[in-house]
N, C-alpha and C positions, 0 to 999 in steps of 0.2 A: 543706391537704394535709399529712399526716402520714409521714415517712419513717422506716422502721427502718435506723440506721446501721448495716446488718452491714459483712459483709468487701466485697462486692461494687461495692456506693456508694463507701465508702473506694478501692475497684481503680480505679473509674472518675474518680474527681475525679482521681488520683492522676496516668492515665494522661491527663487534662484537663490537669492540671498539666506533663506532660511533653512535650504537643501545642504549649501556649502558650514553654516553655523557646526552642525552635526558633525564634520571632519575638526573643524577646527578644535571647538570645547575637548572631543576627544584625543585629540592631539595633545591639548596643553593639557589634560589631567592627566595621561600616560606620562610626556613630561615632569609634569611634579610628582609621581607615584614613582618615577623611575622602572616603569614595569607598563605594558599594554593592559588598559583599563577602558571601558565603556560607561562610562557615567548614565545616571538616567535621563540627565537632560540633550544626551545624544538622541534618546529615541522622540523627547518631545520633540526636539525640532525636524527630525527625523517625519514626523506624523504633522506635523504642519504646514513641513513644506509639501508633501507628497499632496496634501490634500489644498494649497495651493495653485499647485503645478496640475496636477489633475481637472480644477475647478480652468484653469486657462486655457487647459485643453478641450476642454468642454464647450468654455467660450468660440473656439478657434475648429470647433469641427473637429478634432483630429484623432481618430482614434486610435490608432498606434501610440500616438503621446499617452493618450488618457489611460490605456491598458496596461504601458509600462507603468505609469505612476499609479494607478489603483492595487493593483497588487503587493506592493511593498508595502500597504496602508494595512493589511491583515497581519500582516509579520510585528510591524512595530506595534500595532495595540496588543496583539499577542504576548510580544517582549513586556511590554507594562503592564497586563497582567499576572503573570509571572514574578514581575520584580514585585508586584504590590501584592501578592499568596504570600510571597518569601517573608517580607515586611510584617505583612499580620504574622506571621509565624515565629519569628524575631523577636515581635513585643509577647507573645503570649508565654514564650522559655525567657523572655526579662522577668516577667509578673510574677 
């Protein structure tokens, strides 16, 4: 099988790449917390990749790809409003 590296493939690894970031950063903060922890910047790369992979899927026709990936895109902006309620809520019992 022969692939032509345009821009497309590159978007897509890219946004592969950014899918897998999410496991990882979560891993090593659980690691240094000694305890399973979700950092925020799980859900940003979380919401970037999704809406990479989504956008390649779009590119590519495929709507099974695209369905899987748009639906986790509601969850994670959901999760980051949540965490940014909490936040404001945090600084105004600081004040």
């Amino acid at each position: 099988m022969k692939f032509d590296w345009d821009f497309w493939i590159i978007f897509g690894f890219v946004g592969q790449i950014m899918f897998f970031m999410r496991f990882l950063v979560q891993w090593i903060e659980s690691e240094r917390q000694k305890k399973s922890v979700i950092p925020i910047s799980f859900w940003y790369f979380s919401l970037l990749g999704t809406l990479m992979l989504a956008l390649y899927a779009l590119h590519r026709n495929d709507p099974v790809f695209l369905v899987g990936q748009s639906m986790g895109f509601f969850i994670y902006v959901r999760n980051l409003m949540l965490i940014r309620k909490e936040q404001k809520c945090d600084a105004s019992v600081v004040s």
